[in-house]
C-alpha positions as CSV (number, residue, x, y, z in Angstrom):
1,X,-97.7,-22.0,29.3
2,X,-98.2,-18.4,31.4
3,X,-101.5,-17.9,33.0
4,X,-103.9,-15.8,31.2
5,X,-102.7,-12.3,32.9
6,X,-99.3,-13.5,31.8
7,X,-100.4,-14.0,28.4
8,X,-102.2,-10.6,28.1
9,X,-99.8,-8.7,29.3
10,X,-97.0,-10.4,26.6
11,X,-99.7,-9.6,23.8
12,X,-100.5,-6.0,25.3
13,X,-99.3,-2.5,22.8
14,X,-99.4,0.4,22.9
15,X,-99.5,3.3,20.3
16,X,-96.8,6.3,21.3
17,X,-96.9,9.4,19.7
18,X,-94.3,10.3,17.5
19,X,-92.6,12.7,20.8
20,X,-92.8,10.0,23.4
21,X,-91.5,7.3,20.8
22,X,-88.6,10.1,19.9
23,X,-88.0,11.1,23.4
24,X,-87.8,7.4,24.6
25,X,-85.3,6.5,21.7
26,X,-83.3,9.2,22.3
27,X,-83.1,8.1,25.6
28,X,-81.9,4.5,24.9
29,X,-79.7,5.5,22.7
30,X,-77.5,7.4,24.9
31,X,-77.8,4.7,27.5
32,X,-76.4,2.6,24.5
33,X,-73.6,4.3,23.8
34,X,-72.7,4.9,27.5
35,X,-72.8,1.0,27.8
36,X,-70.0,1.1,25.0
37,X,-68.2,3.4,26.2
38,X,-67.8,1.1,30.0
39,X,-67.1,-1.7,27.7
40,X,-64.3,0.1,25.8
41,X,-62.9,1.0,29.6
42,X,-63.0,-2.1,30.6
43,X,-61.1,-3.3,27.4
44,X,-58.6,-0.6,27.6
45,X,-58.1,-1.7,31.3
46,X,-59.0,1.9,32.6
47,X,-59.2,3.0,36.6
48,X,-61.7,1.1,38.7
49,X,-63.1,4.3,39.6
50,X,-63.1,5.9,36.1
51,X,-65.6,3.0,34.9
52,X,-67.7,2.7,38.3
53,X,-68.4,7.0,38.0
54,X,-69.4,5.9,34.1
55,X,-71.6,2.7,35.2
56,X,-73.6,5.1,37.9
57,X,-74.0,7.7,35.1
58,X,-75.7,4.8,33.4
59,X,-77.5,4.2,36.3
60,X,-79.1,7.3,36.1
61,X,-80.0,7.0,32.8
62,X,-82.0,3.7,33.3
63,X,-83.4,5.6,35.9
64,X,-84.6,8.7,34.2
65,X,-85.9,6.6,31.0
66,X,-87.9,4.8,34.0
67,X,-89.2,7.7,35.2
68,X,-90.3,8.9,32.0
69,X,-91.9,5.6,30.4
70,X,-93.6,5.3,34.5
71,X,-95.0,8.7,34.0
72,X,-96.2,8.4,30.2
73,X,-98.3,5.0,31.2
74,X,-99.9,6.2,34.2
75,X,-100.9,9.4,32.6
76,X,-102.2,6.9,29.6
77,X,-102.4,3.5,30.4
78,X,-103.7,3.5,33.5
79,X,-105.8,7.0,33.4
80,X,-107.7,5.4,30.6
81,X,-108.2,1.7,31.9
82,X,-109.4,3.5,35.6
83,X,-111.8,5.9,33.6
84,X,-113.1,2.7,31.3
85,X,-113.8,0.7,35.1
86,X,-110.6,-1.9,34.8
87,X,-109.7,-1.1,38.4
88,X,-107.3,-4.1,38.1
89,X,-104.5,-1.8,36.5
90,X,-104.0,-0.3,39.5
91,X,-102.6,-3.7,40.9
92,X,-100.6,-4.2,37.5
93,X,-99.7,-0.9,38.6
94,X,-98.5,-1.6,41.6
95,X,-96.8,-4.9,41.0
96,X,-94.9,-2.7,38.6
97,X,-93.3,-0.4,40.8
98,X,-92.5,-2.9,43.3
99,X,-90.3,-4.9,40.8
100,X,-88.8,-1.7,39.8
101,X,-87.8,-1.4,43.5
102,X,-86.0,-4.4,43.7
């Protein structure tokens, strides 16, 4: 059993509108068919190179839909929870970005 931050954050949602939900999907979905197409060079035993220039384009992907979902919760998330006194997010916050450092 988690401890209670733990817990709350596993039972946290949050409601998107229909752009951000569409823009994030969108996202993922090219990332998805990136990942395919690696796998499909790795099965058809393509140049080393070829498949590392296509895993860093994914890279960049993961990276961008990071950048996006990182900007949509601060301007929402963590705007509202500051303006509503839960200074705490801005730890959560925090911790955030430094696992997405890693």
């Amino acid at each position: 059993m988690g401890t209670e931050k733990e817990e709350c954050c596993c039972n946290r949602k949050k409601e998107r509108s229909q752009e951000e939900y569409k823009g994030l999907i969108h996202r993922l979905n090219r990332i998805e068919g990136q990942i395919r197409g690696i796998r499909r060079m790795v099965e058809e035993s393509a140049y080393c190179t070829d498949i590392l220039v296509q895993s860093a384009a994914v890279t960049a992907a993961v990276n961008a839909f990071n950048k996006e979902l990182l900007a949509n919760h601060i301007r929402t998330c963590v705007a509202d929870d500051i303006r509503s006194g839960k200074d705490e997010t801005i730890e959560e916050l925090l911790n955030t970005i430094q696992k997405m450092l890693k």
